[in-house]
C-alpha positions as a Python dict, from the first residue, in 0.01 Angstrom:
ca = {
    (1, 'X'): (0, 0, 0),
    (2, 'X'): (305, 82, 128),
    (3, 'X'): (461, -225, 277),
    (4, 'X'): (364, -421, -42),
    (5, 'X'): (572, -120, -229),
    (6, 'X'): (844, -175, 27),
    (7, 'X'): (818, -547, -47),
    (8, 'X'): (837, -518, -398),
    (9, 'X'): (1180, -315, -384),
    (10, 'X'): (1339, -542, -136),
    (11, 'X'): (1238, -815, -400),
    (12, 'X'): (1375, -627, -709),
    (13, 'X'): (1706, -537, -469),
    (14, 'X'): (1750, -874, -427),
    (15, 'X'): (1714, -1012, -762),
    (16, 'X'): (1998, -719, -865),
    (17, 'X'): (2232, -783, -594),
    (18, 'X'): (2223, -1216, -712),
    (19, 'X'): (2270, -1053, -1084),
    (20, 'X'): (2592, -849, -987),
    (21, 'X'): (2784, -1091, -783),
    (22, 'X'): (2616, -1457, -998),
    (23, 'X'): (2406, -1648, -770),
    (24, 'X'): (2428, -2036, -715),
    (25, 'X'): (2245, -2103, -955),
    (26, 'X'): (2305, -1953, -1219),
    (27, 'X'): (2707, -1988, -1209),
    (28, 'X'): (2674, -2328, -1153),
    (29, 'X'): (2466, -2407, -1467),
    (30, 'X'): (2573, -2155, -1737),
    (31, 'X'): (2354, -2157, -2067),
    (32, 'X'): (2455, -2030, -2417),
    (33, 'X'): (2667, -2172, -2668),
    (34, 'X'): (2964, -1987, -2563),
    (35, 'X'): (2922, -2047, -2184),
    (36, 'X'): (3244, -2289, -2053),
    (37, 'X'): (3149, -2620, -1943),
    (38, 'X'): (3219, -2760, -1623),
    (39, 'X'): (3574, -2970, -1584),
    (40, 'X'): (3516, -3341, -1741),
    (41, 'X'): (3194, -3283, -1855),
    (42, 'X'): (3227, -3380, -2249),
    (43, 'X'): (2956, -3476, -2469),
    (44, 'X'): (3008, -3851, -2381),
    (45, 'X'): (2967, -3770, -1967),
    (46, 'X'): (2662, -3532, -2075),
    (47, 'X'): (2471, -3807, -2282),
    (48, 'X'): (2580, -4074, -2025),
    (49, 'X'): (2467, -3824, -1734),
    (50, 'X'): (2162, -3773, -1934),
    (51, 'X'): (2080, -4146, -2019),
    (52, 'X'): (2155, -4227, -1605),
    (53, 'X'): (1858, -3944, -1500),
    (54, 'X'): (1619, -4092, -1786),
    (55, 'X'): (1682, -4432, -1591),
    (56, 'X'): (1859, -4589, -1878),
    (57, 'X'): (2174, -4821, -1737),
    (58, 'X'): (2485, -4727, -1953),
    (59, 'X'): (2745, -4922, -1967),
    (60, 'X'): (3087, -4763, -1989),
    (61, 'X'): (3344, -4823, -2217),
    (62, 'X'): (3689, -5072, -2093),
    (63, 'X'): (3897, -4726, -2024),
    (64, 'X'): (3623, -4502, -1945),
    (65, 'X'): (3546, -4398, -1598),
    (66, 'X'): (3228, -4506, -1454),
    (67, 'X'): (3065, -4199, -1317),
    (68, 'X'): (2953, -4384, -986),
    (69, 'X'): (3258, -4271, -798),
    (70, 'X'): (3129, -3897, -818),
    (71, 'X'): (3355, -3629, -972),
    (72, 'X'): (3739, -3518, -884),
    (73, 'X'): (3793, -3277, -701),
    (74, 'X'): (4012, -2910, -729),
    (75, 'X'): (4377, -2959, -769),
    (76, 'X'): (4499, -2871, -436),
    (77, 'X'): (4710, -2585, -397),
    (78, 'X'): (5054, -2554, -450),
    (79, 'X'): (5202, -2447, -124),
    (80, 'X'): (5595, -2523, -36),
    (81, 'X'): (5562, -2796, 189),
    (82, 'X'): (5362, -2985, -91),
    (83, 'X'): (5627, -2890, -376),
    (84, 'X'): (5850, -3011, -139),
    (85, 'X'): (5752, -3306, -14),
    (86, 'X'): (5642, -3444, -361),
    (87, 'X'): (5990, -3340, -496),
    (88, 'X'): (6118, -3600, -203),
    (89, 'X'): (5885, -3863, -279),
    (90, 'X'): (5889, -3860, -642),
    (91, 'X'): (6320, -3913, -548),
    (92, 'X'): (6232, -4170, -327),
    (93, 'X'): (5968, -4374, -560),
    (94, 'X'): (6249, -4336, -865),
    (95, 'X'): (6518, -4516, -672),
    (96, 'X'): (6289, -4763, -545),
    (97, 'X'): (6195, -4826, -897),
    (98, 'X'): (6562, -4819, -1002),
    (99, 'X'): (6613, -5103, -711),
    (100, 'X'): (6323, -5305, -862),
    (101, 'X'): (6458, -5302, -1209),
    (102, 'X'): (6763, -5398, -1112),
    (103, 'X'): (6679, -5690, -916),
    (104, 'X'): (6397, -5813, -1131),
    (105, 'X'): (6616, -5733, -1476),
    (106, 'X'): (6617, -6118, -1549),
    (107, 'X'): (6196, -6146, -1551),
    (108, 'X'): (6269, -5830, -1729),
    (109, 'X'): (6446, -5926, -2004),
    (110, 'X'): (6227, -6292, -2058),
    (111, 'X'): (5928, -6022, -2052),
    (112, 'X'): (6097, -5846, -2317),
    (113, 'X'): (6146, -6164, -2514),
    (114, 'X'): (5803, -6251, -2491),
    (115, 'X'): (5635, -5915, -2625),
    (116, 'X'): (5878, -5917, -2925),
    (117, 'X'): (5763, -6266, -2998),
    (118, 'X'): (5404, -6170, -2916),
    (119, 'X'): (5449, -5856, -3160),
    (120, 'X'): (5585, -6083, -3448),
    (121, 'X'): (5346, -6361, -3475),
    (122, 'X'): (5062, -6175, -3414),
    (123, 'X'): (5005, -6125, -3721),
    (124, 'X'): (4997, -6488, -3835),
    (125, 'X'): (4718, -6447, -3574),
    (126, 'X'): (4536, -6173, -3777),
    (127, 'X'): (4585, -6356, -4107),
    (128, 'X'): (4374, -6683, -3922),
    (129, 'X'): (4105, -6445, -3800),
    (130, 'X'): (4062, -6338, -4185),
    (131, 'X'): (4041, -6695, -4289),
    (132, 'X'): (3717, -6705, -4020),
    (133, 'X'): (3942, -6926, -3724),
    (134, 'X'): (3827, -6810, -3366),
    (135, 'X'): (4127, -6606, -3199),
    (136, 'X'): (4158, -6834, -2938),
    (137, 'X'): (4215, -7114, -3197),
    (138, 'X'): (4443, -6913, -3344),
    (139, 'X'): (4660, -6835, -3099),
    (140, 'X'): (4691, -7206, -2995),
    (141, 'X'): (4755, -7315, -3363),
    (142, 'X'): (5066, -7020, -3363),
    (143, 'X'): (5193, -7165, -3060),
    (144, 'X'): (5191, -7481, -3096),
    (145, 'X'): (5333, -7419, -3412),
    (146, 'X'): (5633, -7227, -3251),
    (147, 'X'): (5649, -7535, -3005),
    (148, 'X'): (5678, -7812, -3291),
    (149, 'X'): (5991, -7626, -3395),
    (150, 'X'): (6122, -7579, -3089),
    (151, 'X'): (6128, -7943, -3010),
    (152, 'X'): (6208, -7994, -3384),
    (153, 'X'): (6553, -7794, -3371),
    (154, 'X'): (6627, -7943, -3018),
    (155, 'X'): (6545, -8309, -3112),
    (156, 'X'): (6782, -8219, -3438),
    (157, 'X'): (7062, -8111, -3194),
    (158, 'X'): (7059, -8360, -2890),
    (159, 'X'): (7133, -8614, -3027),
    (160, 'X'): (7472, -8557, -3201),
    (161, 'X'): (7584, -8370, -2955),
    (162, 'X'): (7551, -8681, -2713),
    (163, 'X'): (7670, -8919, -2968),
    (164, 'X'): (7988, -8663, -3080),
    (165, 'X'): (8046, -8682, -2701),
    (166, 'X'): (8044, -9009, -2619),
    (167, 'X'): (8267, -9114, -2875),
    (168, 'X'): (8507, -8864, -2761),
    (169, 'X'): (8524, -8994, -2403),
    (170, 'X'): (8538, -9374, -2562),
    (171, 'X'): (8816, -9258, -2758),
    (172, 'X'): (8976, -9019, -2563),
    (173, 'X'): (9243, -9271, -2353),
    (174, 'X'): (9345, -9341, -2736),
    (175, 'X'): (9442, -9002, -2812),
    (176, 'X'): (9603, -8994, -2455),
    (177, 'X'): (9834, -9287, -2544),
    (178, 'X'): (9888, -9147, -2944),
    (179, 'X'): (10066, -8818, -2718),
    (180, 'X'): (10249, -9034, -2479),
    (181, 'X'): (10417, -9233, -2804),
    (182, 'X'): (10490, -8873, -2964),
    (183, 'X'): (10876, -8821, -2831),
    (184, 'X'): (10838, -8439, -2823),
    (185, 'X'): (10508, -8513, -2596),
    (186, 'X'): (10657, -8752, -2389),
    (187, 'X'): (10960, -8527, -2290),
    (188, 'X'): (10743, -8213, -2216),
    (189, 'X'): (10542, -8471, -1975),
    (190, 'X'): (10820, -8585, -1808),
    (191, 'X'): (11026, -8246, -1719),
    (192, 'X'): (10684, -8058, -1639),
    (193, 'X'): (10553, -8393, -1427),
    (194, 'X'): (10247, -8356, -1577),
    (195, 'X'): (10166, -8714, -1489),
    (196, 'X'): (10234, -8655, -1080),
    (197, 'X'): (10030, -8319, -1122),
    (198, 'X'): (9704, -8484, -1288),
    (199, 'X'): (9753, -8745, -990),
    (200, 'X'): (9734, -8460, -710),
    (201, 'X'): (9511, -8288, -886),
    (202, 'X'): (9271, -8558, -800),
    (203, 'X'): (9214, -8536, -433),
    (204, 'X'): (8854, -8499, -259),
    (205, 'X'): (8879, -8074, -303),
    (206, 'X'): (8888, -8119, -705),
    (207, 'X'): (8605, -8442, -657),
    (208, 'X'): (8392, -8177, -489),
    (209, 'X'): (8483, -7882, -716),
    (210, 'X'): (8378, -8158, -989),
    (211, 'X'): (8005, -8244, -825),
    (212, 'X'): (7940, -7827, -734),
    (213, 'X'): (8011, -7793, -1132),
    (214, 'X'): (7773, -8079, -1216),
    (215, 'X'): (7540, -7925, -980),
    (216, 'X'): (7578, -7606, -1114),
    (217, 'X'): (7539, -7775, -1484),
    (218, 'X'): (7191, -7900, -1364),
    (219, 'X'): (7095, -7579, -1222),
    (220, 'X'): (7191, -7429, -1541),
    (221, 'X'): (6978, -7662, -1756),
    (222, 'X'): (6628, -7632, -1512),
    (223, 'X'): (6697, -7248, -1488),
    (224, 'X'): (6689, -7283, -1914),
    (225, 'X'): (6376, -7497, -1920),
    (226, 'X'): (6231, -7265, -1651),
    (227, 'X'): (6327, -6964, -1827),
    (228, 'X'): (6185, -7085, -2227),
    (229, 'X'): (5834, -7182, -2000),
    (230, 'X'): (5835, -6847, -1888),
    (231, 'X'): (5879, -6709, -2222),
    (232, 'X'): (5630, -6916, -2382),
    (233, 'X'): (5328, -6885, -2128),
    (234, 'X'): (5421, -6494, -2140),
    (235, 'X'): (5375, -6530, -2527),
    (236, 'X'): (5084, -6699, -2487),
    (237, 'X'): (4901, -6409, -2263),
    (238, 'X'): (5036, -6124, -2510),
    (239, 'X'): (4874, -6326, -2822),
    (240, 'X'): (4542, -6380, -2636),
    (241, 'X'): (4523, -6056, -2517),
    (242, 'X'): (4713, -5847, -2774),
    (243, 'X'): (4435, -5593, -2851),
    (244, 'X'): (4329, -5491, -2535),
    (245, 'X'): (4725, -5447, -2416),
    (246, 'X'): (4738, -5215, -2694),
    (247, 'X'): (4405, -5007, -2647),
    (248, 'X'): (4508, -4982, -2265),
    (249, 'X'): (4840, -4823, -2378),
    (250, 'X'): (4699, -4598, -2582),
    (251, 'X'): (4411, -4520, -2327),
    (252, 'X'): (4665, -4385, -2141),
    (253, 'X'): (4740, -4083, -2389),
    (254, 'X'): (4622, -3782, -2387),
    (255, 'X'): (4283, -3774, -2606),
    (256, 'X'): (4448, -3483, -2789),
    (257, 'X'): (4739, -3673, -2912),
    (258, 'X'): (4582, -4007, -2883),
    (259, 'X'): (4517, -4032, -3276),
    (260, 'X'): (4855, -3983, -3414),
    (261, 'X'): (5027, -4180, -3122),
    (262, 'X'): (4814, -4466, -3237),
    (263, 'X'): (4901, -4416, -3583),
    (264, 'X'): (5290, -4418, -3533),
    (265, 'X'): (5199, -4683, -3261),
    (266, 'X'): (5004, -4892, -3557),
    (267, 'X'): (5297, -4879, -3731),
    (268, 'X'): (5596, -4961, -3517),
    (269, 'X'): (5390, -5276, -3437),
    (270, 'X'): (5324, -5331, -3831),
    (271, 'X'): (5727, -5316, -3867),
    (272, 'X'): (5854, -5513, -3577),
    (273, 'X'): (5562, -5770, -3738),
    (274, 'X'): (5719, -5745, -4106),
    (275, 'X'): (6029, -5791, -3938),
    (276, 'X'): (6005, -6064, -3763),
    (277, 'X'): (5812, -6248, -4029),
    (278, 'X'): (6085, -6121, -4299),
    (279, 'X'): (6385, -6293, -4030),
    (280, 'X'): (6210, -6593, -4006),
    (281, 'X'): (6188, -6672, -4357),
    (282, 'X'): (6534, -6565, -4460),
    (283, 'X'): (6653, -6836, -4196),
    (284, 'X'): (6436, -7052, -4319),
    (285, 'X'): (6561, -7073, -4665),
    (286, 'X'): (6947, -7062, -4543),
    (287, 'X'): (6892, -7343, -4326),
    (288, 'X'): (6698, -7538, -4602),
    (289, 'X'): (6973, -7456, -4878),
    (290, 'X'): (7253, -7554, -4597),
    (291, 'X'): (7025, -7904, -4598),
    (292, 'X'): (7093, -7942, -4943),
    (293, 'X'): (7419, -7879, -4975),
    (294, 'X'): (7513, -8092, -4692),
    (295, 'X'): (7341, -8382, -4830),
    (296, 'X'): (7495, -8335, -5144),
    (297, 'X'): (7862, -8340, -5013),
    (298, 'X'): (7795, -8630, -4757),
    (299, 'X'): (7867, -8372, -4409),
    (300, 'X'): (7728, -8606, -4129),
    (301, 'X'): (7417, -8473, -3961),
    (302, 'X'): (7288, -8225, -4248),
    (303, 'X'): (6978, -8151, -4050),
    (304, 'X'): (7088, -8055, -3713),
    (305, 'X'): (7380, -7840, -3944),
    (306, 'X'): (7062, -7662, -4103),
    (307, 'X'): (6935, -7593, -3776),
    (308, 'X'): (7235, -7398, -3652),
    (309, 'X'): (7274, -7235, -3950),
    (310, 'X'): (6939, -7140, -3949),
    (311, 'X'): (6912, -7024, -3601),
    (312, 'X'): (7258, -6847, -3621),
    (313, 'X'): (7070, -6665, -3949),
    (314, 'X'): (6855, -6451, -3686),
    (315, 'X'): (7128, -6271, -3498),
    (316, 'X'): (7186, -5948, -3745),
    (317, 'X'): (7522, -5890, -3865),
    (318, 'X'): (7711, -6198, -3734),
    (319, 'X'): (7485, -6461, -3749),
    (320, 'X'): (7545, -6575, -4087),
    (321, 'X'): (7901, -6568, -4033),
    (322, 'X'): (7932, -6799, -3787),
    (323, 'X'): (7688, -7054, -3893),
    (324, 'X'): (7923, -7095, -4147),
    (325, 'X'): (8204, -7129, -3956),
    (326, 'X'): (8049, -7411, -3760),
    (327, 'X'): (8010, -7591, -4114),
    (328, 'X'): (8270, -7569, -4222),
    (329, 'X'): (8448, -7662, -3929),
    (330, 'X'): (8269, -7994, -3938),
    (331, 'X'): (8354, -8005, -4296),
    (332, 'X'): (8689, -7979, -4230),
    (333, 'X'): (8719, -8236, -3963),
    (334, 'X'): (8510, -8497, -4258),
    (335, 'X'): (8736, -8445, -4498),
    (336, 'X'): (9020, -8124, -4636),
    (337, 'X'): (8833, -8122, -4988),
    (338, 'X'): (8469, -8091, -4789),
    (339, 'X'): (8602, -7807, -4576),
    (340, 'X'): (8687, -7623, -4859),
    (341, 'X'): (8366, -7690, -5007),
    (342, 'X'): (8133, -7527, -4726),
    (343, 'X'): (8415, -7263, -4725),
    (344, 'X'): (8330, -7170, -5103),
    (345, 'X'): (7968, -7229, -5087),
    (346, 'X'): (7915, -7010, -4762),
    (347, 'X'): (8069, -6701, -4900),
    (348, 'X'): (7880, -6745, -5263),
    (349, 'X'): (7566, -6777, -5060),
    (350, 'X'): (7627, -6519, -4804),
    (351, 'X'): (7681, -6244, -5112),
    (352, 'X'): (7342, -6380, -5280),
    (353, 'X'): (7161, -6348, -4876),
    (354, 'X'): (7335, -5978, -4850),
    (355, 'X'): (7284, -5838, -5172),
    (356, 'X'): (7009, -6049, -5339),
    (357, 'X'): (6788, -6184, -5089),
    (358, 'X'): (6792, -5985, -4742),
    (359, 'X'): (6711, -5614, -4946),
    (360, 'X'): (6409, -5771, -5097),
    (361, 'X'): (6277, -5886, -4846),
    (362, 'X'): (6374, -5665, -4516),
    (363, 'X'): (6425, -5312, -4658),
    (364, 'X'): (6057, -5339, -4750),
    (365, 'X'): (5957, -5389, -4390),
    (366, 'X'): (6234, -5171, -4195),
    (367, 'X'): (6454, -4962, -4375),
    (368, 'X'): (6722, -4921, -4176),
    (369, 'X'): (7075, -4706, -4264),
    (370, 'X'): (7353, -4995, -4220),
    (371, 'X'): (7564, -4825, -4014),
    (372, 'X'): (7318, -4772, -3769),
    (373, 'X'): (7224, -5141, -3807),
    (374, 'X'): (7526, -5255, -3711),
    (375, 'X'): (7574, -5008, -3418),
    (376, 'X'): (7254, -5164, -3297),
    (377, 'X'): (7349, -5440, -3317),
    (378, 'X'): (7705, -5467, -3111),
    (379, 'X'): (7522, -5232, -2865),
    (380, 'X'): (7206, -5488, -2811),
    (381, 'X'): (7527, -5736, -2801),
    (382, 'X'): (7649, -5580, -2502),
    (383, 'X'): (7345, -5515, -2313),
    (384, 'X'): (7101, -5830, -2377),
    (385, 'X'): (7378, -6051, -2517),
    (386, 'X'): (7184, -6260, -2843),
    (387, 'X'): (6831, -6108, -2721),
    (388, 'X'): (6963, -5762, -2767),
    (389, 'X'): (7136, -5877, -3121),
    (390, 'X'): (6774, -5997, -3226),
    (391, 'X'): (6568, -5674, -3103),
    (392, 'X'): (6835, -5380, -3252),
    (393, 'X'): (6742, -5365, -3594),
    (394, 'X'): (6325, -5352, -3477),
    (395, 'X'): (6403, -5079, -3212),
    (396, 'X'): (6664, -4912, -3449),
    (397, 'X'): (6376, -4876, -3711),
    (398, 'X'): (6084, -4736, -3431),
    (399, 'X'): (6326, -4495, -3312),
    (400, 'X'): (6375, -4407, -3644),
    (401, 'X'): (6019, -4329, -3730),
    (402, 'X'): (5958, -4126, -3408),
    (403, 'X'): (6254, -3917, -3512),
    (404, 'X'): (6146, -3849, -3811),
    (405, 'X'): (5782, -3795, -3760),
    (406, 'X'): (5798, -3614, -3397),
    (407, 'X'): (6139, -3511, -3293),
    (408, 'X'): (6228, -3343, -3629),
    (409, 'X'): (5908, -3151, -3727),
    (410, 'X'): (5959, -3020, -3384),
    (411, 'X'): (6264, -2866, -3393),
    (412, 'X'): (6172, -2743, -3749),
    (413, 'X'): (5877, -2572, -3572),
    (414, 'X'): (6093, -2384, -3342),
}
């Protein structure tokens, strides 16, 4: 009787020495409603967890870990030589990224290019996935549709520019001998030896000056065609896979500020959209009205005119401007009363664009102060050249929203 008494209070001094200091197994698996759950384990990991011991293959989402990979470990612990030697790495990694941007700041900027395209016509792709076409139909019908007027505003420009300068090499010992019969010419030509400085001029250092630049012209046209391929395969990827891009960037948010990032995401991507679309057809209808107006004053080449004018229509601020001047140039040089003709109608039609047409249709999409617009627009100037003209008033109006709906109710708050 004894030792089983003695064996029952070793038992019992057991079980209260586990309860004091939380055996195993019981800190481990805390119960209760209020007990804290172990790190990672949300409701999705417990059902998955759950489903996986019941035998039941789950599949896990696109940005959802697996689970088969077992579960992350404690931070590890923040000693010197670990602050310090991450301090030193995260200095080296940032200037090895700032040497990788600046070398590959040309793939950069076609990259660029290609999301800003892929971010305004996806929508036509949207609208074709209403009307029941297949997205990988409709992607190829947007493209090929960008395409057509690609090669439709370059077939519209080749050719006079070729013709234009042929005739002006035909013509141009003409115009040398007109100057030579001009006294006032003549002189200058004689007391500056022009003549006998043309002659040694042309030597074999200027013929092979002459073949680099031709060489260089060459390189200069393949690098184009390279570069516009580029672009448009890069399009073509961003269409086609538009939707997943977007759930992997938000994926990569916090879940508790994952909602209203997509939101204000949602958005920026609605207005870049509504922006590009509104662009588009505002060029659209000044290269068409250019058309007509050409035709009716007899300008040669009325359709390749509307194309400049219409491309010249997408660069913010400036465009407008000197699509007109390039009429009216040309106008000029057909005859003094058609000049002044494309002089008048440009700046009637430029105050029915500004006032008239461009508020209807753009301040409904991005509403953007003017000031600001045109800021943006000499800056993008600057840093991108055209590409950066055509992206400022989009990235004027994001910035504008995140200031608004983040950075300002923030410093409120404080």
């Amino acid at each position: 009787m004894s030792q089983e008494g003695s064996a029952a209070r070793d038992d019992e001094a057991a079980t209260g020495d586990a309860n004091a200091t939380g055996s195993p197994a019981t800190s481990a698996t805390p119960e209760g409603p209020g007990a804290a759950k172990p790190s990672g384990a949300g409701p999705d990991a417990a059902r998955s967890t759950g489903e996986r011991a019941a035998g039941v293959d789950v599949e896990p989402g696109e940005f959802e870990p697996s689970g088969r990979f077992g579960v992350p470990g404690r931070p590890l612990r923040r000693s010197a030589f670990l602050i310090g030697f991450t301090g030193a790495l995260g200095v080296l990694l940032a200037y090895a990224l700032f040497l990788g941007i600046r070398n590959a700041a040309g793939i950069l900027v076609l990259v660029v290019i290609a999301l800003f395209l892929a971010v305004g016509l996806h929508p036509a792709v949207v609208r074709l996935r209403k009307w029941g076409v297949p997205r990988g139909l409709a992607v190829a019908v947007v493209t090929l549709t960008l395409l057509l007027l690609i090669v439709a505003g370059l077939l519209a420009l080749v050719p006079p520019v070729v013709t234009q300068s042929g005739q002006f090499v035909q013509q141009l010992p003409g115009y040398v001998e007109e100057l030579r019969r001009n006294p006032t010419v003549n002189d200058l030509v004689i007391r500056y030896d022009v003549m006998e400085r043309v002659q040694a001029a042309a030597n074999a250092d200027t013929i092979g000056r002459a073949l680099g630049g031709v060489l260089g012209g060459a390189q200069l046209i393949f690098g184009t065609i390279f570069r516009l391929l580029t672009v448009l395969v890069l399009t073509i990827y961003f269409l086609a896979y538009f939707d997943r891009l977007r759930e992997l960037g938000y994926a990569l948010v916090p879940r508790s500020r994952r909602q209203r990032v997509r939101l204000i995401g949602d958005e920026i991507l609605t207005r870049v959209g509504a922006y590009m679309v509104g662009a588009l057809a505002i060029a659209v209808l000044a290269g068409v009205t250019t058309f007509v107006f050409a035709l009716a004053v007899g300008l040669p080449y009325p359709f390749a005119l509307a194309v400049v004018v219409a491309v010249t229509d997408l660069i913010p601020q400036i465009g407008a401007t000197l699509g007109a001047v390039v009429v009216t140039l040309v106008g000029l040089a057909t005859d003094l009363p058609v000049g002044i003709a494309c002089l008048v109608f440009f700046v009637l039609y430029q105050q029915v664009e500004n006032y008239l047409i461009y508020p209807k249709i753009m301040r409904r999409a991005v509403s953007v102060n003017e000031v600001a617009a045109l800021l943006a627009a000499l800056l993008g100037v600057a840093l991108l050249g055209v590409v950066g003209a055509l992206i400022a008033i989009p990235t004027v109006a994001a910035l504008q929203l995140i200031l608004r709906e983040v950075v300002l109710p923030r410093q409120d708050a404080r």
